[in-house]
N, C-alpha and C positions, 0 to 999 in steps of 0.2 A: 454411792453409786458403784456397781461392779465396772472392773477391769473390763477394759474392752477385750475382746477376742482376736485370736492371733487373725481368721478368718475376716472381721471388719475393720481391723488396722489395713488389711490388704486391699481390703476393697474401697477404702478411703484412699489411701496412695494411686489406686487406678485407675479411679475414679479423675482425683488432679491428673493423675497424668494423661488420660484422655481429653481433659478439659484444658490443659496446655498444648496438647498437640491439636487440637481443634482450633485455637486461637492462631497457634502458626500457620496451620492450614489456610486461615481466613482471611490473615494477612496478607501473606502469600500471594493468597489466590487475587487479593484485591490489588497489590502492586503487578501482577501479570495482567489485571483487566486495565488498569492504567495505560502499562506500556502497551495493548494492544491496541488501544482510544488514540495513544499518542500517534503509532506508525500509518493507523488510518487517518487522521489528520492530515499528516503529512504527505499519503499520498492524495487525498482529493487536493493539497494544494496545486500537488503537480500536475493532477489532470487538466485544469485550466490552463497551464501554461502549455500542456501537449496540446490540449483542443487548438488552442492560441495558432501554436508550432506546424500544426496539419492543415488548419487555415491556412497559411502562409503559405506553405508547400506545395497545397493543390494548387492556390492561386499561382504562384510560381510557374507551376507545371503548366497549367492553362494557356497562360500569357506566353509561355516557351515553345507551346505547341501551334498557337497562333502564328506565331513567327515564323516557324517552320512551314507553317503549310502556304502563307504567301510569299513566301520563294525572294527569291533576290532582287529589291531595285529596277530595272533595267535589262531584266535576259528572260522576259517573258515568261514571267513564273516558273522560271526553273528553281526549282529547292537543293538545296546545294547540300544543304545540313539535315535531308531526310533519315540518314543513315548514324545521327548521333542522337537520336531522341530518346528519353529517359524510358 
């Protein structure tokens, strides 16, 4: 068999070496698609606990508002605490 050419030794060598940087590439790209699974994850966990948190809040608010507007006890529905509402 003939000596390979200087021309196909090269193009063997860049050949691998396209085919090694494709594999990093691949890797790569598949550890980035990971961590981006991951930090989505993580936030849908947190949106339950915000939904949860804004539940609370409005309710909070509601029932603070309530209170406000039937006034004080004893002094004929005056509101005393009109002027601190959220």
């Amino acid at each position: 068999m003939a000596e390979e050419s200087y021309f196909e030794r090269e193009k063997a060598r860049l050949l691998q070496e396209i085919a090694t940087g494709m594999e990093d590439l691949i890797s790569t790209t598949n550890a980035y698609n990971r961590n981006i699974e991951e930090a989505y994850g993580v936030g849908r966990e947190f949106k339950t606990v915000a939904d949860l948190w804004g539940t609370f809040v409005a309710g909070a608010t509601d029932r603070n508002n309530e209170l406000h507007d039937q006034g004080v006890p004893g002094t004929g529905g005056t509101t005393f605490g009109a002027s601190t509402r959220w």
